[in-house]
KOLDRENVEX-754506 format. One line per 2 residues: their letters; for each residue x, y negated, z of C-alpha. Coordinates in Angstrom, 1 decimal, padded with zeros to 4 digits. Last residue first. Layout:
<migus>
a> X/Y/Z  ...
</migus>
This chain:
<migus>
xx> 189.1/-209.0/-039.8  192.3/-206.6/-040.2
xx> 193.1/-205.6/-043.8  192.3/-202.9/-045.9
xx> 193.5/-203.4/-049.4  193.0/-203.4/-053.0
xx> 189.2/-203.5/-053.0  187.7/-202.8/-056.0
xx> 184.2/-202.8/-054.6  185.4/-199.3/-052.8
xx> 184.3/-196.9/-054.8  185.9/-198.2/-058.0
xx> 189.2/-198.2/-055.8  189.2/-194.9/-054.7
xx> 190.9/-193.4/-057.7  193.8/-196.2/-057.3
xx> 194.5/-195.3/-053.6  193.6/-198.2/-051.3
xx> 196.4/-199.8/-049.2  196.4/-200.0/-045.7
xx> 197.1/-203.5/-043.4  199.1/-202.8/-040.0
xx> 201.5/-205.2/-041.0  204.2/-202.9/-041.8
xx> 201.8/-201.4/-044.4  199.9/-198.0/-044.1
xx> 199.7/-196.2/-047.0  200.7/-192.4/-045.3
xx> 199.1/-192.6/-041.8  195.5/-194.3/-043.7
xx> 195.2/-191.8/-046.4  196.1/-189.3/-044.2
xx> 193.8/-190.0/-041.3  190.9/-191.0/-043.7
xx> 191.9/-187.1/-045.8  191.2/-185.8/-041.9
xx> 187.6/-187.1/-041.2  186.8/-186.0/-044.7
xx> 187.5/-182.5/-044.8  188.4/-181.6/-048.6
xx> 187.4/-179.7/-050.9  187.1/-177.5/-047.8
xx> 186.9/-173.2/-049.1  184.7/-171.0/-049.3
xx> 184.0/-167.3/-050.9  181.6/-164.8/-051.7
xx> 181.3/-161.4/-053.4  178.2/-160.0/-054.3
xx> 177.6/-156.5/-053.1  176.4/-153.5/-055.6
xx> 173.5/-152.3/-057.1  175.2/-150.3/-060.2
xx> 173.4/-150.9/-063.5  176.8/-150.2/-064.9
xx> 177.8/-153.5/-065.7  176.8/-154.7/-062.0
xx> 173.4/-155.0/-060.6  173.8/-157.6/-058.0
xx> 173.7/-157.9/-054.2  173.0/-159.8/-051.1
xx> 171.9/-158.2/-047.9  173.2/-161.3/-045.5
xx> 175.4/-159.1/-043.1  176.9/-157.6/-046.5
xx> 177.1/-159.8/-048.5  179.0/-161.7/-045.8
xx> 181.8/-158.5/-045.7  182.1/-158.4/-049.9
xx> 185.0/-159.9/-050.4  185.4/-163.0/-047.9
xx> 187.8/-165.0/-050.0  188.6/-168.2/-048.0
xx> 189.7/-171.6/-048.7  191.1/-174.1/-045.7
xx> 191.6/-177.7/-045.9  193.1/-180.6/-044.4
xx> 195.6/-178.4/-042.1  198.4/-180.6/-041.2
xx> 202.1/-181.2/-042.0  204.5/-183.0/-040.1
xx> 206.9/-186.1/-039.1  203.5/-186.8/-036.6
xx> 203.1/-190.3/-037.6  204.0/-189.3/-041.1
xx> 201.0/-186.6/-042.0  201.8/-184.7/-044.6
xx> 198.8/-182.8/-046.0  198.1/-178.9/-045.3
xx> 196.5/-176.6/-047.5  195.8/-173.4/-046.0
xx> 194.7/-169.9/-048.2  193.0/-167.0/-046.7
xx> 192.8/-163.8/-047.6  189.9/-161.1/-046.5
xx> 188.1/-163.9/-044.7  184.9/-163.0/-042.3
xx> 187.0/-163.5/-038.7  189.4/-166.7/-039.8
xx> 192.7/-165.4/-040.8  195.6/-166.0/-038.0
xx> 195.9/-162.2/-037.5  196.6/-160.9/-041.5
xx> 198.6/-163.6/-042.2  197.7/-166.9/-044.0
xx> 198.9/-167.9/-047.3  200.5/-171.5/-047.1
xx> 200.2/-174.4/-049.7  202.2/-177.9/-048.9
xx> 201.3/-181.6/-049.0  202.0/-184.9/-050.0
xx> 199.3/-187.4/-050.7  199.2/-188.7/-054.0
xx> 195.2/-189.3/-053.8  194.9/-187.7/-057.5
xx> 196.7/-184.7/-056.5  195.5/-184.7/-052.9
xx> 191.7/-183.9/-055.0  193.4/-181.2/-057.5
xx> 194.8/-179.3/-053.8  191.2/-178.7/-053.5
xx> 190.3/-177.3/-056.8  193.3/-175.7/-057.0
xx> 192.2/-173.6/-054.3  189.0/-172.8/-055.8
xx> 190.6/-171.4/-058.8  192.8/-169.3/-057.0
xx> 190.2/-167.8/-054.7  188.1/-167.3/-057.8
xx> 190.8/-165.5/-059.2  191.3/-163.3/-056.2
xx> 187.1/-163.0/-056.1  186.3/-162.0/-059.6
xx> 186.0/-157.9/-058.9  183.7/-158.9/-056.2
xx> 181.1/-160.4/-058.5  180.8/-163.6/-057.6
xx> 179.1/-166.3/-054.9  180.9/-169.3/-054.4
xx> 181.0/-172.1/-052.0  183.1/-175.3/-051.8
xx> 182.3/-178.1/-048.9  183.1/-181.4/-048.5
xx> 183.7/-182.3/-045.0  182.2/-185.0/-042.3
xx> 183.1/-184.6/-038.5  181.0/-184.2/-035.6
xx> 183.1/-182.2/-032.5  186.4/-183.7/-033.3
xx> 189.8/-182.7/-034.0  192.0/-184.9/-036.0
xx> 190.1/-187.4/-035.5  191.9/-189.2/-032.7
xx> 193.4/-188.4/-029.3  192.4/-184.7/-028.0
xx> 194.5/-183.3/-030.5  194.7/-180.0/-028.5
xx> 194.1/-180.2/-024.6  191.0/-178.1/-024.5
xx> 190.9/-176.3/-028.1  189.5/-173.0/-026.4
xx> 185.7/-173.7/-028.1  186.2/-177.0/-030.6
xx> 182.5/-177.3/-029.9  181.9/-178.0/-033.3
xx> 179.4/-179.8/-035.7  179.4/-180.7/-039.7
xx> 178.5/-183.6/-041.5  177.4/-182.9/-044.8
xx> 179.4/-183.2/-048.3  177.7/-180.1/-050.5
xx> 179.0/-178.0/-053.5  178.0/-174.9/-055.4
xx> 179.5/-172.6/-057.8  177.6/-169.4/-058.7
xx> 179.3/-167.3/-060.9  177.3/-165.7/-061.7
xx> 173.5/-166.0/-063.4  173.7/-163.3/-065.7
xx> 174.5/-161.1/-062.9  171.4/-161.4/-061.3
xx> 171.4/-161.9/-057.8  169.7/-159.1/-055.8
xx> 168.3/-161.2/-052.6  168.2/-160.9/-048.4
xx> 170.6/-164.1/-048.3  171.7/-165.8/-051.5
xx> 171.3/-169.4/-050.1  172.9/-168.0/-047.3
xx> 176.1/-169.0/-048.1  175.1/-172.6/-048.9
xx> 174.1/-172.5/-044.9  176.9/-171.2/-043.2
xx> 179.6/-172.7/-046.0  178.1/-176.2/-045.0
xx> 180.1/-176.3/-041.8  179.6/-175.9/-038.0
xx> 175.6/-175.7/-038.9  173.7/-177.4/-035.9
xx> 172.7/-174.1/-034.6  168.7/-172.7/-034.2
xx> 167.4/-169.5/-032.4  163.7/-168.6/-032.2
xx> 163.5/-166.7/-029.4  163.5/-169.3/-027.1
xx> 160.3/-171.1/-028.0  160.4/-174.6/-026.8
xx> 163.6/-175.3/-028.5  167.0/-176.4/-027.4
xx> 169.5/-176.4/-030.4  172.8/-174.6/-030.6
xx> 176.1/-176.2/-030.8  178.1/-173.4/-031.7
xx> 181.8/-172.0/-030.2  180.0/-170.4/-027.7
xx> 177.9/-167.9/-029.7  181.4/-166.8/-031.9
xx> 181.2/-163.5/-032.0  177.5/-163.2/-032.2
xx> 176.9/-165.0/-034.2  179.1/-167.0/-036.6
xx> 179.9/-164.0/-039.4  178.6/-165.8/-042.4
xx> 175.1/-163.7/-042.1  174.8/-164.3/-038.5
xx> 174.9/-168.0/-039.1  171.7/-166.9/-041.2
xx> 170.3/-164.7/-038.6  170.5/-166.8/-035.8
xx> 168.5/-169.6/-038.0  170.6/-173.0/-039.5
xx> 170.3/-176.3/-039.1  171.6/-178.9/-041.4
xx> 169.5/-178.2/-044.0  171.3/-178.5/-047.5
xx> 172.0/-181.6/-050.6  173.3/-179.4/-052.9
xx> 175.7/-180.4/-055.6  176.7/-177.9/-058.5
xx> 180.2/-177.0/-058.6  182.0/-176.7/-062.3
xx> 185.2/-178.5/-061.6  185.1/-182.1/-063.3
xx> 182.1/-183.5/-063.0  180.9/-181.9/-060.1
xx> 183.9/-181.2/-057.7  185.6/-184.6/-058.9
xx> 182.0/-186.6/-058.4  181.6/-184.3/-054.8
xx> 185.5/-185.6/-053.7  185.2/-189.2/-054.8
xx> 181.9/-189.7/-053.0  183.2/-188.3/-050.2
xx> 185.8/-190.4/-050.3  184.1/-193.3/-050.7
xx> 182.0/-193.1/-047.9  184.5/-192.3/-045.7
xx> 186.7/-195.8/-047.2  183.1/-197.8/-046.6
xx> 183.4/-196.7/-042.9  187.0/-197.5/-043.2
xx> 185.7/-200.9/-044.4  183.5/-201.9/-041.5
xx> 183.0/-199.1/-039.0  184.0/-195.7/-037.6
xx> 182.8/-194.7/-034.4  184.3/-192.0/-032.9
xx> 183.6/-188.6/-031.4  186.0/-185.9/-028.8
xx> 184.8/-186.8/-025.7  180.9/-188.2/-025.0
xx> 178.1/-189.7/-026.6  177.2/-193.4/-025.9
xx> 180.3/-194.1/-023.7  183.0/-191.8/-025.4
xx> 181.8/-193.1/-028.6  182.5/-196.8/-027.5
xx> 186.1/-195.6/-026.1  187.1/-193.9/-029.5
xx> 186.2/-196.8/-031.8  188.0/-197.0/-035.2
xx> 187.5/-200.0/-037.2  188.9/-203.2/-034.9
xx> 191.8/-203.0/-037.4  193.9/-202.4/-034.6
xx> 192.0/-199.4/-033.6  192.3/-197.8/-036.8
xx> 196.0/-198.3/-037.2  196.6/-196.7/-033.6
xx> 194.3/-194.1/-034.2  196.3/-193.1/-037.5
xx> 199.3/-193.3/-036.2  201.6/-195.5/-036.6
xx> 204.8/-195.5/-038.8  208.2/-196.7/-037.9
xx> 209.7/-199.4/-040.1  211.4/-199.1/-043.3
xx> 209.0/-196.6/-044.1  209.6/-192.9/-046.7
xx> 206.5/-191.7/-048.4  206.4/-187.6/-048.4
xx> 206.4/-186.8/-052.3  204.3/-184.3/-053.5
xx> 203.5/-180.7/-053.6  205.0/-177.9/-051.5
xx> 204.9/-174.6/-052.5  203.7/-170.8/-051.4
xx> 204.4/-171.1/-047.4  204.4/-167.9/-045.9
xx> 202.1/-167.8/-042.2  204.1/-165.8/-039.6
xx> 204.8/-168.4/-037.5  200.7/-168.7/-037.4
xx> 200.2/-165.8/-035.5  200.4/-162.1/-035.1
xx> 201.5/-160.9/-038.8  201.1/-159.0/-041.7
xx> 201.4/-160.9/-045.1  197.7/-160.6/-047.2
xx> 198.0/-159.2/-050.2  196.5/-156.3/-049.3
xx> 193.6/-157.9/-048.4  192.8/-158.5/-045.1
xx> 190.0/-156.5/-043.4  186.8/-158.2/-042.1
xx> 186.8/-158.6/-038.6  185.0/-156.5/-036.2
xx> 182.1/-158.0/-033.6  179.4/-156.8/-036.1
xx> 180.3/-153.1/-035.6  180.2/-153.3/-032.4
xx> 176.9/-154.9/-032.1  175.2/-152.7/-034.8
xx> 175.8/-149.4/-032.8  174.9/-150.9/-029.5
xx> 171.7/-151.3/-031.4  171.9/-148.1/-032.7
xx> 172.0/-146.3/-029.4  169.1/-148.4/-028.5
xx> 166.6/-147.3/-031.2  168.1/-144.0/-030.8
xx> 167.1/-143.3/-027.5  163.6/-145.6/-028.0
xx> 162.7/-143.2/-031.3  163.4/-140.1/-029.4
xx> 160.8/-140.9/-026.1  158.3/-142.2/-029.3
xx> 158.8/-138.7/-031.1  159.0/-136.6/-027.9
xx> 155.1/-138.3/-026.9  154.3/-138.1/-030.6
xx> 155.6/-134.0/-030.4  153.4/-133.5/-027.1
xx> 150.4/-134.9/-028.7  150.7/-132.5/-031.5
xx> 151.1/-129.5/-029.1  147.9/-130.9/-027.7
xx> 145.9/-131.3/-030.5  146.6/-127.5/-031.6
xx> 143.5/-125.9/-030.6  141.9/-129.0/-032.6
xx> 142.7/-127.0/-036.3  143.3/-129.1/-038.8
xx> 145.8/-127.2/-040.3  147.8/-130.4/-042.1
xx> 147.8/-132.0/-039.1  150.5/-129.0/-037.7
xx> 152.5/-129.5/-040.8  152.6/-133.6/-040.2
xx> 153.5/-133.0/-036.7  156.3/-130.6/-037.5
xx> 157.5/-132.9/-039.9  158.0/-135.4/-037.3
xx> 159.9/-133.4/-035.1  162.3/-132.6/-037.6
xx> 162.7/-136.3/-038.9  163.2/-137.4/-035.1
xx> 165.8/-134.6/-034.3  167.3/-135.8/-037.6
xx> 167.2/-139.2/-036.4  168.3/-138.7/-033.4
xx> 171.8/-136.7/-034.4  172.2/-139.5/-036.9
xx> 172.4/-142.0/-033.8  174.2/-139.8/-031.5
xx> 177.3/-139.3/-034.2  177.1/-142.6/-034.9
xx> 177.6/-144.1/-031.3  180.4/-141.2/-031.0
xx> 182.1/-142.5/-033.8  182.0/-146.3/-032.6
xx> 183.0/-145.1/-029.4  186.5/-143.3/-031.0
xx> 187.4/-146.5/-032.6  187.4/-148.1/-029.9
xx> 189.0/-151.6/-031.0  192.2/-153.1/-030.5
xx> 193.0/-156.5/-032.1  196.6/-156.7/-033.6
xx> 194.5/-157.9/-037.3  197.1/-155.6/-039.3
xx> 196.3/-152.9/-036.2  192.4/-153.4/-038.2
xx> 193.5/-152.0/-041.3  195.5/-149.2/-040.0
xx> 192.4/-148.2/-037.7  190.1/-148.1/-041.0
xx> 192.7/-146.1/-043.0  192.6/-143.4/-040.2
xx> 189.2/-142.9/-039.8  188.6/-142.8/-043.6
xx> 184.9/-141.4/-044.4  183.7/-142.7/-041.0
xx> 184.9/-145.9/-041.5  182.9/-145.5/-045.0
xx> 179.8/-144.6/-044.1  179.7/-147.3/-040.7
xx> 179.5/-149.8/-043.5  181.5/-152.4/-042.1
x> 179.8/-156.3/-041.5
</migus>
């Protein structure tokens, strides 16, 4: 969320910031909305006064001149009421500003890469993909999911079941033990004005699976990812400073309607409408949050480490951002079936645009109150570190090996093998 203050302090700055995004925005109505609004309010305030100095006198001769100021009070109050909703839903539909390190650019071709990490395996035979694998095991089930539920879900069973489980067992142990998060087990539904808060709504209403109550104005969403909730853990607080950074972690499944994705991935798990992740959030003082962002992203890539799966870093320009980040960082994993690289996770510094929709602040060193910085990032999503792990140590007989640091949550089990 902008602070209408400070677009209207640097007119020009703000409408360079948002040509890096190459969205256009009216500018110019956003400034007329909030020259009408203030205009109200002081008319209101003046009005008002005048009512207050006119009870003062007590005299009943003048009841009807004060009648006639509530009646242009009220009349005043609904103009301006409205004029600052439309207000509030503009500026809540603008993305956050990229950072300046951010490169500028329209679309993904304009992603940098920062490194590559790894070794991509090499087969004397040609690799399978991961649905194929899965379904000759007789452990993936796209048909049966199709039936019961509908496109775009699967059933896993048997041992890759067990191998989803570990993994997310893995990835919170890592995140806990050895990175500093601290586990929360969350809701998985969220209010309108917490997935307002992590800049879901309104933008993106049709991208959520929302819930079907009896009373329709109270709002609930299947959360899309733990960062919506976690997030919002802070909402509508002052944090004390004492008590950041605040590092918290949480594997929960998460729900999409993959909105505009019609025709992408629609065979597998790459892209699917439930899917399990393991989720990073942290809430800082803003001047932390490039080193946070480092931090958390090495938290992530830490987990491929200790899989050996091969993958590569990218920074994300200014229009392929997600709408809250002010700098994004990818992390893609090798996947051999498609002779490419993939998005496994994504971490985000939001700077101080969430604190803002959700209200959260701190008294910095200066006994300032200021906003809270937050930040998120995938350590890692599930669904796709099973389609790596089983595309990358597949067998020529369809069998898959189990990484080493999966193997105590796996029974020690060496290998996956059809039933």
């Amino acid at each position: 969320m902008h602070n209408i203050k400070e677009i209207r302090n640097d007119i020009q700055g703000f409408k360079k910031a948002m040509k890096k995004r190459f969205l256009e925005f009216d500018v110019d109505k956003i400034l007329e909305l909030d020259e009408n609004n203030r205009k109200y309010i002081q008319e209101k305030e003046t009005l008002e006064k005048k009512k207050k100095d006119i009870s003062k006198l007590n005299d009943k001769k003048l009841f009807e001149k004060s009648k006639s100021f509530s009646i242009k009070i009220e009349k005043i109050g609904k103009l301006q009421s409205n004029i600052k909703s439309k207000l509030d839903d503009l500026l809540s539909s603008i993305p956050n500003i990229p950072h300046i390190d951010v490169p500028i650019g329209k679309d993904e071709n304009s992603n940098v890469e920062i490194l590559k990490s790894g070794t991509i395996p090499e087969f004397n035979f040609k690799p399978k993909s991961h649905f194929e694998l899965g379904e000759n095991l007789n452990m993936l089930d796209f048909d049966l999911a199709t039936k019961t539920t509908g496109s775009r879900f699967v059933f896993v069973k048997d041992k890759l079941a067990l191998l989803e489980r570990a993994l997310s067992n893995f990835m919170l142990d890592t995140h806990i033990n050895q990175n500093g998060y601290k586990e929360v087990s969350p809701p998985l539904i969220a209010t309108e004005s917490t997935m307002f808060g992590t800049g879901q709504l309104p933008k993106f209403d049709n991208d959520q699976f929302e819930l079907k109550l009896n009373d329709s104005t109270d709002r609930k969403f299947l959360i899309p990812t733990a960062e919506v909730i976690l997030t919002n853990i802070v909402k509508d607080q002052i944090v004390e400073k004492k008590n950041l950074p605040m590092r918290m972690v949480a594997s929960t499944p998460c729900f999409r309607k993959e909105a505009g994705s019609y025709g992408k991935d629609t065979k597998g798990m790459i892209r699917q409408h439930q899917f399990y992740k393991v989720e990073m959030v942290s809430i800082v003082e803003y001047e932390q949050c490039m080193s946070e962002l480092e931090r958390m992203t090495d938290c992530a890539t830490k987990i491929l480490d200790s899989l050996k799966l091969s993958y590569r870093k990218i920074i994300l320009c200014s229009a392929d951002m997600g709408f809250s980040a002010e700098k994004t960082y990818d992390i893609e994993v090798w996947l051999p079936s498609e002779n490419k690289y993939r998005e496994i996770s994504s971490c985000s510094s939001c700077g101080t645009f969430q604190a803002r929709r959700m209200k959260t602040r701190y008294k910095n060193k200066n006994k300032e109150t200021v906003f809270v910085g937050t930040l998120n990032g995938s350590g890692l999503a599930i669904g796709r570190t099973l389609v790596a792990i089983l595309e990358n140590y597949q067998q020529s007989d369809g069998s898959i090996i189990i990484p080493d640091v999966l193997k105590p949550y796996m029974n020690n089990l060496d290998k996956i093998n059809k039933n």
